[in-house]
C-alpha positions in Angstrom: 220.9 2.6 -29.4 219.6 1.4 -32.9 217.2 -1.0 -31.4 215.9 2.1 -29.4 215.6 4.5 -32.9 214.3 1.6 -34.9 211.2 0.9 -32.8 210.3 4.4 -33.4 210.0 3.9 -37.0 206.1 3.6 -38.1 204.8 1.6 -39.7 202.2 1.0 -42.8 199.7 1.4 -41.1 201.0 4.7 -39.2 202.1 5.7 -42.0 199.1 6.2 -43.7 197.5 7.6 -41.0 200.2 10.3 -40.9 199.1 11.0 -44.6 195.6 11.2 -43.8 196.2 13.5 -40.2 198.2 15.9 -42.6 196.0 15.9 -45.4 192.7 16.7 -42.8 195.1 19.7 -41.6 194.8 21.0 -45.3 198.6 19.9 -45.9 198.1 17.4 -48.5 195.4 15.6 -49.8 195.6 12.0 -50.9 195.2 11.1 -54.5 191.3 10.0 -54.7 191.7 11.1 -58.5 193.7 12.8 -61.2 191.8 15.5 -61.3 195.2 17.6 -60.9 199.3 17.4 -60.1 199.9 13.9 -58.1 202.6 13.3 -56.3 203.9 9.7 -56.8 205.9 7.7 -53.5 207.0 4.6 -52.5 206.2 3.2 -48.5 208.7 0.8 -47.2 206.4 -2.4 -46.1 208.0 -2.9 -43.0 209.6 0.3 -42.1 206.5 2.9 -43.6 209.8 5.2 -44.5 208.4 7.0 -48.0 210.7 8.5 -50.6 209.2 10.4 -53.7 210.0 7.9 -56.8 207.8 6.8 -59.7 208.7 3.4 -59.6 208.8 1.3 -56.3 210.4 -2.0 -55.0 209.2 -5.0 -53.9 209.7 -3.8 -50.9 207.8 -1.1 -51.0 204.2 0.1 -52.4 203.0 3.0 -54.2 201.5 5.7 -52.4 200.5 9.2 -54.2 198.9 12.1 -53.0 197.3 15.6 -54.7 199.9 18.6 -54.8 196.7 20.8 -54.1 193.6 19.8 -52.1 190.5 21.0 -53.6 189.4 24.6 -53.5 187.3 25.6 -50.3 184.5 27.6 -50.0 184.2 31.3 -50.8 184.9 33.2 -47.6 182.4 36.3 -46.2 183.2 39.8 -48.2 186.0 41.4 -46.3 184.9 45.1 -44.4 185.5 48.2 -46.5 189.3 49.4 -46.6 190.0 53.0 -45.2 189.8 55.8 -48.1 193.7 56.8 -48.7 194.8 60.2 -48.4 193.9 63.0 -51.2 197.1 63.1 -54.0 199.1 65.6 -54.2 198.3 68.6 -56.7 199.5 68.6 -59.4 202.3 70.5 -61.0 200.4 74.2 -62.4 200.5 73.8 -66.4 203.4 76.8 -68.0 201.7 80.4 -69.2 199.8 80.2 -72.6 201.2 82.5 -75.9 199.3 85.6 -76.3 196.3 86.3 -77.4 196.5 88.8 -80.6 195.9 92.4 -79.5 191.6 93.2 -79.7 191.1 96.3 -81.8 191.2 99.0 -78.8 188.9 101.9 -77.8 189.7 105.5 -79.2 189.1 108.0 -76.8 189.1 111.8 -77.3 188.8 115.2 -75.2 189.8 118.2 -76.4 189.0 122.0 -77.6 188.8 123.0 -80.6 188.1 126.6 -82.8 187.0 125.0 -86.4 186.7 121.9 -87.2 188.3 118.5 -85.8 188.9 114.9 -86.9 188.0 113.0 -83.8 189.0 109.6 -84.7 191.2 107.6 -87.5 189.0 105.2 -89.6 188.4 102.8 -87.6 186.2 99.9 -90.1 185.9 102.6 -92.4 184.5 105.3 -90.2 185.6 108.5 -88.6 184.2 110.9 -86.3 184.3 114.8 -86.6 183.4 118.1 -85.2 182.8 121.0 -86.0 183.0 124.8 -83.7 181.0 127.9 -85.4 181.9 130.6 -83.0 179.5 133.2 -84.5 176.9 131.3 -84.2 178.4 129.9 -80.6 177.5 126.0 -82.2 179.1 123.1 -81.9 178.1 120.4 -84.3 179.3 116.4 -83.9 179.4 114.0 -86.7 180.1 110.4 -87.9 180.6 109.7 -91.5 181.9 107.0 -94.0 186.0 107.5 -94.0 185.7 107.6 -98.1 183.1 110.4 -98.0 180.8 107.6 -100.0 176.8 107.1 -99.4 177.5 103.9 -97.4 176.6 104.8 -94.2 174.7 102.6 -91.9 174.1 104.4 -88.3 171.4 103.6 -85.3 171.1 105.4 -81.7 170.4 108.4 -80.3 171.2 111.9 -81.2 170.5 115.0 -78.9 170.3 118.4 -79.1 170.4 120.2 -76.2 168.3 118.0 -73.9 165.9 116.6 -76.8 166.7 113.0 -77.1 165.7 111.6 -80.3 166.3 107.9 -81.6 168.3 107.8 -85.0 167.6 105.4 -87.7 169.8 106.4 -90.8 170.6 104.4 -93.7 172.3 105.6 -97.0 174.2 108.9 -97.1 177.7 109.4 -95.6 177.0 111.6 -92.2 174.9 111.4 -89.8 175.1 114.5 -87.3 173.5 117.0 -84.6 174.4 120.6 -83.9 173.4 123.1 -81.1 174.1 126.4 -79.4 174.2 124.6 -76.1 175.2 120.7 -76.4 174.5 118.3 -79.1 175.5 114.3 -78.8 175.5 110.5 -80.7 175.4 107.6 -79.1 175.2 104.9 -82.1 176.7 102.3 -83.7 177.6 102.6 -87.1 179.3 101.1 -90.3 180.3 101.3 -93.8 178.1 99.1 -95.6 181.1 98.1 -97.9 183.0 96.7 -95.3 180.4 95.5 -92.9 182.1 95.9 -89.5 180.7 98.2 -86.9 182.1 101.1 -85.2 180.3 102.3 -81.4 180.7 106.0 -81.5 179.4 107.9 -78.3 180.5 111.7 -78.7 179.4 115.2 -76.5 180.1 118.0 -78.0 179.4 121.5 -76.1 179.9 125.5 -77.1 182.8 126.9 -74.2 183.0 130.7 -75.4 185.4 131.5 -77.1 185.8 127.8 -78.7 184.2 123.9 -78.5 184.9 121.3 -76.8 184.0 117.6 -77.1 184.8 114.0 -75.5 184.0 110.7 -76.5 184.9 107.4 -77.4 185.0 105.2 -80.6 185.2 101.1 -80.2 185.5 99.1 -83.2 184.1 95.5 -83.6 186.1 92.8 -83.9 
């Protein structure tokens, strides 16, 4: 049975060739240089068996090898993956602090038999009105809150149905007065303080008393 194994042990020369067959299969690649990591083996003479070792016999001879054949050519671009799904959305952000209150429209609507403060100083103006019922009048108003000569005011002003623009600077009232209707629509300020009020106001004669409606809005 030994005679039978041992004549199925290669040779050198098979040997070798085994080295090369596996090295043209891209296995191993004998050593032609150290141009990289070499591994170092001995082949028996006779028997071609190889063990890895540094140092051989006399029996044997050296045989090394590349760890790594050399690099191959740069293969073709591959095809353009699939686009992956959409992500999911993401978590809503939490409820922001609130925003400091704006200054607020006044509004008004109401009868009157004398005279009326429509409005608190807002920037340092207030509106007014004023019922003569002997002379069945009405008369609407916006002045300076400290009764000064500060008053800065531009619109329009009516009298029953005359419209007529209103340019008025200095003084502390500008105002319109009718048997019928009388209205301002302008935008006004103190010229002290320097912010503006928008004063829109209608103001009409309703036997026995008046009655007017409006709105103030004061910038910010």
């Amino acid at each position: 049975m030994a005679r039978r194994l041992s004549s199925l042990v290669p040779s050198p020369a098979m040997a070798l060739a085994l080295l090369v067959g596996v090295a043209a299969t891209g296995g191993i690649a004998l050593a032609a240089s150290s141009g990289g990591p070499v591994i170092r083996a001995c082949a028996n003479k006779k028997t071609g068996a190889l063990r890895v070792a540094a140092k051989c016999k006399r029996n044997e001879r050296h045989v090394n090898w590349n760890q790594f054949g050399p690099s191959g050519e740069r293969g073709p671009r591959g095809f353009t993956g699939i686009k992956g799904l959409p992500g999911a959305a993401g978590v809503a952000g939490g409820t922001g602090p609130q925003g400091p209150a704006g200054p607020g429209a006044n509004s008004f609507d109401m009868t009157f038999a004398e005279e009326t403060t429509l409005t608190a100083p807002l920037n340092g103006i207030v509106a007014t009105a004023f019922c003569n019922a002997a002379k069945k009048e009405v008369t609407v108003s916006v002045q300076t809150a400290s009764g000064k000569n500060n008053l800065q005011a531009s619109g329009t002003a009516a009298e029953g149905t005359t419209l007529t623009a209103l340019d008025s600077v200095g003084g502390f009232a500008v105002n319109k007065h009718s048997p019928f209707t009388a209205d301002l629509d302008v935008v006004a300020a103190d010229s002290t303080i320097g912010k503006t009020v928008r004063v829109d106001i209608h103001g009409e004669f309703a036997e026995p008393v008046c009655r007017v409606w409006g709105i103030a809005i004061p910038g910010s």
